[in-house]
N, C-alpha and C positions, 0 to 999 in steps of 0.2 A: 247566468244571473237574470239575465233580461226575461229569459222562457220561466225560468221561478215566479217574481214577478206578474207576470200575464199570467203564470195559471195560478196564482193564488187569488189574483184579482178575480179572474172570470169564476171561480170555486165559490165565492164571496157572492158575485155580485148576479151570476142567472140562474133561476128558478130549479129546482129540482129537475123537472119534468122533462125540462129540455138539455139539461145534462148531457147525456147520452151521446146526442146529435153531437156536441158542441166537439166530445173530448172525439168524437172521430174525427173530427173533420181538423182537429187542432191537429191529433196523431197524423194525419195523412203524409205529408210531404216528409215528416219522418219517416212514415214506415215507406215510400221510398227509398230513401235512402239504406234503411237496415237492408232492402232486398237489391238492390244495387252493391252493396258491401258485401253482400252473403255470393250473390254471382260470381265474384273472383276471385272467391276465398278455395276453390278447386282447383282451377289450372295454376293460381299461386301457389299454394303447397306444395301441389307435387312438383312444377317446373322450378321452385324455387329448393328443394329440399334436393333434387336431383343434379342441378348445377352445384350447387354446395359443396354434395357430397363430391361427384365427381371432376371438379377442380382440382382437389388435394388428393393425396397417397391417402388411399386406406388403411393403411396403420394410424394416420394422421387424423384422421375421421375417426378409429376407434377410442383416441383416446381425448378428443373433444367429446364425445358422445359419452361418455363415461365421469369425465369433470362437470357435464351440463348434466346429467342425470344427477351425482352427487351435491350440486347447489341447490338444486328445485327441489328432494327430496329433505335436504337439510334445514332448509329455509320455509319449509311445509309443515316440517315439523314441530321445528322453533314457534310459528303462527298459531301451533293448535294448543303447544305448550304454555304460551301468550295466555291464549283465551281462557284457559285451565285455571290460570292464576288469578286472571281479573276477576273473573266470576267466584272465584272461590273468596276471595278480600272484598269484592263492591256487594254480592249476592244480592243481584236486582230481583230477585222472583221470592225475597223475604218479605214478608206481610204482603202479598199480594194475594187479591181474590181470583178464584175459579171463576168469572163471568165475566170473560171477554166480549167481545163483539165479532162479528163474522163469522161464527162456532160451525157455520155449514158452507162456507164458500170455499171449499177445496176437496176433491176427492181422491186422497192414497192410496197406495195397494200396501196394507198393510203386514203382507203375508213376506215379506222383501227379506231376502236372508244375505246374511254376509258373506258365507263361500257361495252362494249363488253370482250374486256379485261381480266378485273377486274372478270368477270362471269363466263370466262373459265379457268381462274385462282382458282376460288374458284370450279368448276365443274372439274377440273382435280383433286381436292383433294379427289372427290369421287368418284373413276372408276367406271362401272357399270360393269366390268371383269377386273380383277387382271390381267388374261394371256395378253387378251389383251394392259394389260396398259403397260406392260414390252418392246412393240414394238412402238406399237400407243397410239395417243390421238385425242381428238375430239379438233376442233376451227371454231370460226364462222365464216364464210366467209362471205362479203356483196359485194354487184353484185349491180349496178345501172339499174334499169328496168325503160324503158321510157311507159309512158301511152299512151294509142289514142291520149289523147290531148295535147299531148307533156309535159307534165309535169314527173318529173321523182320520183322515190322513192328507196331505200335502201331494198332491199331484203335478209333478213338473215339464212343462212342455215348453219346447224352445216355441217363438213368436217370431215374426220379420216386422218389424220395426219402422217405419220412417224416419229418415235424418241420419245425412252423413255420419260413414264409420268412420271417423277423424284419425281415430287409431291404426286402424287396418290400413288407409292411405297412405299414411306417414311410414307405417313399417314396411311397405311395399315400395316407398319411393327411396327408403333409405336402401334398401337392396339393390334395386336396379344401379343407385347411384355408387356403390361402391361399387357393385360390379363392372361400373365405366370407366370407374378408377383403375381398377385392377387392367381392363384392358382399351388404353386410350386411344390408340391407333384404329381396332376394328371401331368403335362407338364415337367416332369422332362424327361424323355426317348426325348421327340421330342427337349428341350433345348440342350439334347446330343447332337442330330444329328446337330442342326444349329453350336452350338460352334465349334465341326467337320470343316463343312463346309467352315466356319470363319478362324479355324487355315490353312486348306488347301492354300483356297482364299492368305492367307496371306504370304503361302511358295510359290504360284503362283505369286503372287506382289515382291518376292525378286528376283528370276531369271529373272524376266524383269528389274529390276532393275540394273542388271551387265548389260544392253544391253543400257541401256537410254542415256548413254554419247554420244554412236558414233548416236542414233537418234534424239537426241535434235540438236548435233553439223550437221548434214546435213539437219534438220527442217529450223534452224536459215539460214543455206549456200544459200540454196532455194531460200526462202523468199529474202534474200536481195539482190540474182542474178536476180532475176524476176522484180524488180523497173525497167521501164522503163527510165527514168530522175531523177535521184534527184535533179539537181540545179534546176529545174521546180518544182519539188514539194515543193525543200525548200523555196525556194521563196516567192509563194501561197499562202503555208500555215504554215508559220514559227511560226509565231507570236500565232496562232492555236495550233499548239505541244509544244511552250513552255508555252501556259497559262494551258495545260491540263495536263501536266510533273512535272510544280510547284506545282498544286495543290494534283496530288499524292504524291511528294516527302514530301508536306507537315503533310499530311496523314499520310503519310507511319513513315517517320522520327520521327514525333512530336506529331500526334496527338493520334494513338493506342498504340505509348511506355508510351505516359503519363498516358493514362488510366491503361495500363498492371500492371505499376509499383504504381499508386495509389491506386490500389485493393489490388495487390499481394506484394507490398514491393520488387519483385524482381529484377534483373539485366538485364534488354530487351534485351542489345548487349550479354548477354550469350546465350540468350534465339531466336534471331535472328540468332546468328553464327549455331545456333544446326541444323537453320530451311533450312540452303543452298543449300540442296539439294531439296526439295520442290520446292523452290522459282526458281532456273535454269529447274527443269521440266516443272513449270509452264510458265516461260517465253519461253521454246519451242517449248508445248503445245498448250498458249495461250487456254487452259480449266482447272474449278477449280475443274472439275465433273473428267478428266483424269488424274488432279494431286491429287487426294484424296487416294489412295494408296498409295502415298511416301508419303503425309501429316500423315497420320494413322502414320508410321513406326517413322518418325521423331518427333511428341511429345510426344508419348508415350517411346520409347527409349532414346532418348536423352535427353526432355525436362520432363522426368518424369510426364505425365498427368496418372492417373487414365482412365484406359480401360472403365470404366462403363463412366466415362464423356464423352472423347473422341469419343466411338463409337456411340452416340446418338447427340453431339452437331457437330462433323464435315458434316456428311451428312445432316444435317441439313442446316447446316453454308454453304455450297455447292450450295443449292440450294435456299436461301433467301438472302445471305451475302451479296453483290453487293456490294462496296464502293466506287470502282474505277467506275464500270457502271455508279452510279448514278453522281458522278462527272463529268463524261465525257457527260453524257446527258445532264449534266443543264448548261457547257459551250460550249456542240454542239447548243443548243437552242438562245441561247443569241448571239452566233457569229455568225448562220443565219441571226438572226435579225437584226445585225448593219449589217451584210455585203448588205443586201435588203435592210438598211435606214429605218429600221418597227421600230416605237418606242414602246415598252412594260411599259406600267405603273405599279405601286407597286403589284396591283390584279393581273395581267400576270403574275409578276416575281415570286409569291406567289404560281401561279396552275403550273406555270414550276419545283419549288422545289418538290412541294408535287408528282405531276404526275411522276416528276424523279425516286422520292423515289417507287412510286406503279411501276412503268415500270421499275426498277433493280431487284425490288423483283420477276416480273413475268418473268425475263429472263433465260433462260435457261444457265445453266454451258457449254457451247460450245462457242468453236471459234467464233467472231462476232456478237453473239446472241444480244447485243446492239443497234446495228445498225435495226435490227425487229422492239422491241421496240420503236426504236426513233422517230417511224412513232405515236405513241401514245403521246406522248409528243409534237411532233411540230404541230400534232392537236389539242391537249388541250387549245396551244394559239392560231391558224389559223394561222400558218408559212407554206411555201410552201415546200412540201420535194422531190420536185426534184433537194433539194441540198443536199442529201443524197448520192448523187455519186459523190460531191464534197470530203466529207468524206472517201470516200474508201480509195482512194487514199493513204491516211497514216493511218487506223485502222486498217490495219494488224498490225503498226507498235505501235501504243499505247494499242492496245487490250492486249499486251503482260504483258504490267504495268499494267494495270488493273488488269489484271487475279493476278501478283504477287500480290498485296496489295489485293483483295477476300481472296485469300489464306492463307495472314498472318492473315488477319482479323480472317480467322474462329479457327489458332491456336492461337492469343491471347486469342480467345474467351473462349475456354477451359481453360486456367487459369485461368481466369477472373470466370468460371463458377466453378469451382473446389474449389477457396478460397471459394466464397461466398455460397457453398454448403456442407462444409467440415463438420458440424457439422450433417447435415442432412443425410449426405452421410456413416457417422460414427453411426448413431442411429438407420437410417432404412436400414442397408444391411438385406437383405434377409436371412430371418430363413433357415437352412440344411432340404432337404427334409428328412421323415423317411429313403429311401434307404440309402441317403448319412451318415447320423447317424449312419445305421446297417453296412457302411462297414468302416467307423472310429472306431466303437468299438470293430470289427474284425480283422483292422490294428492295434488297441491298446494292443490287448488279445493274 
């Protein structure tokens, strides 16, 4: 509230001109912080997905993996089915004019196809170099190529990409780590060293953690001193940020405490109060891949999750969880369409849900990442998305909510995965290697 504040003020109160200067030097000690978060978000995943996994029996591990899959992909859905409805009953984009503001501050690749997608979605989940996946990733790019005879066609070539393959990590670490499972005695020595790693990783995420208040609170200051107009944007697209604010709130509020507590019998507003600080990283962050470090710290200490669930269902939950995304896509889609007077019949609104749901899943945990995607969606129905720079305009400002409700989403999820695994999780903990046997009987003697 305090960074609200200061950047509304300072938005008000200096000169155009000097803008610029101002909102850097506001953002700095933030963007800090975002690249301090982003550092440990590599050897956390994997050292944290790989104790995880290999703690427990891998049978044990397959069918947490299978519960945490079917929450995220359920609860992704429900969000996008949410957004379907509010927009269809509020129809923010009825009487509204074609002449927004910022009509050229964004450049899409328009040519973005849904099985393209979907391919490199499933092709990132198998690097063809580890090393490499930890920087880059591969993505298709399509180029229009005109023939002799004027006719044109779609030419497709893989690209190498900048920014972690999130994917490709995570399925890589989940292999190793079952494979440690399967055999605990020979991977005992190398489980030392990752667990190491992990505790390290973790004493590295607490002293950034005394520093996140003053970066979040100058993240926030930034951001809101950089708006150009707001009576211009509220105007716009008012109607736009409250159909896409109810639907998270409704989300958020109603629809993951009812599930939490119908699992787990427990108290949400206890189990929310724990998660505060999580929830304000993320909203400063606006990423659920840079608030994964303070989510680790806060369910497991606070909310009492089990480490072996935790470190296997949050990076996970990280990188498929979307709720808010898919929400926000299926009533960006639909408010296109009335604001352009395009009618979408039942089949449209149908490949808009589902497309929503496959383009949250394929988003990356970053700032904005949304907004990529959304080029994959508004071609699923044939919507023009050179009104995608209609949207920018205020997705700084809703990306923030999203990312919180991802976030809660993936610590509900670990309860949610914890009850309903509790019996399994208690019958197949992993057998003591011989070493650790012969130094328990030494600590006994």
């Amino acid at each position: 509230i305090g960074g609200l504040i200061l950047g509304v003020i300072i938005q008000q109160t200096v000169t155009p001109f000097s803008t610029d200067l101002v909102v850097v030097l506001l953002k700095f000690p933030g963007e800090i912080l975002i690249r301090m978060l982003k550092c440990v978000i590599l050897p956390l995943v994997v050292a944290s997905v790989i104790t995880g996994l290999g703690n427990i029996n891998a049978r044990s591990s397959g069918k947490i993996g299978g519960v945490a899959v079917t929450y995220y992909v359920t609860t992704t859905v429900t969000a996008a089915i949410l957004g379907l409805c509010l927009v269809s009953i509020i129809k923010p984009g009825s009487g509204s004019q074609d002449n927004y503001i910022g009509k050229d501050g964004v450049n899409v690749n328009k040519n973005t196809n849904t099985l393209d997608t979907i391919m490199d979605l499933l092709r990132g989940a198998f690097p063809d170099n580890i090393v490499e996946a930890t920087f880059g990733k591969d993505a298709t790019d399509l180029t229009n190529i005109t023939r002799d005879d004027g006719s044109t066609y779609l030419m497709r070539k893989l690209q190498f990409k900048s920014g972690m393959n999130m994917i490709g990590v995570i399925v890589v670490s989940i292999v190793i780590g079952v494979i440690m499972s399967l055999h605990p005695e020979e991977t005992a020595p190398l489980m030392k060293v990752v667990q190491a790693i992990n505790d390290l990783t973790m004493r590295l995420v607490t002293l950034i953690l005394w520093y996140s208040p003053i970066g979040i609170f100058f993240l926030i200051a930034g951001q809101f001193a950089g708006v150009e107009n707001f009576g211009e944007m509220v105007a716009q697209l008012g109607m736009y940020v409250v159909t896409v604010l109810v639907g998270i709130a409704i989300h958020f509020f109603i629809i993951l405490p009812a599930l939490f507590f119908a699992f787990t019998r427990r108290n949400p507003l206890k189990y929310y109060y724990n998660m505060l600080p999580a929830m304000a990283t993320a909203f400063g962050t606006a990423s659920s891949s840079a608030t994964m470090p303070v989510t680790f710290k806060c369910v497991e200490e606070s909310n009492n999750i089990d480490r072996r669930i935790s470190r296997f269902v949050i990076p996970v939950g990280a990188t498929i969880n979307m709720d808010g995304t898919a929400l926000y896509e299926a009533v960006a889609c639909l408010f296109i369409a009335q604001v352009k007077g395009i009618p979408l019949n039942f089949g449209q609104v149908v490949v808009t849900g589902l497309t929503a749901t496959l383009a949250a899943i394929g988003a990356a945990g970053i700032p904005s990442a949304g907004l990529v995607t959304m080029v994959m969606v508004l071609n699923a129905v044939n919507l023009p998305v050179d009104m995608l720079s209609v949207l920018l305009t205020v997705d700084w400002f809703l990306d923030r909510f999203r990312t919180m409700t991802n976030v809660m989403g993936d610590a509900l999820g670990c309860a949610i995965v914890q009850q309903l695994c509790a019996e399994e999780l208690a019958r197949w903990i992993r057998a003591p290697t011989q070493r650790e046997r012969e130094t328990s009987s030494l600590r006994r003697w």
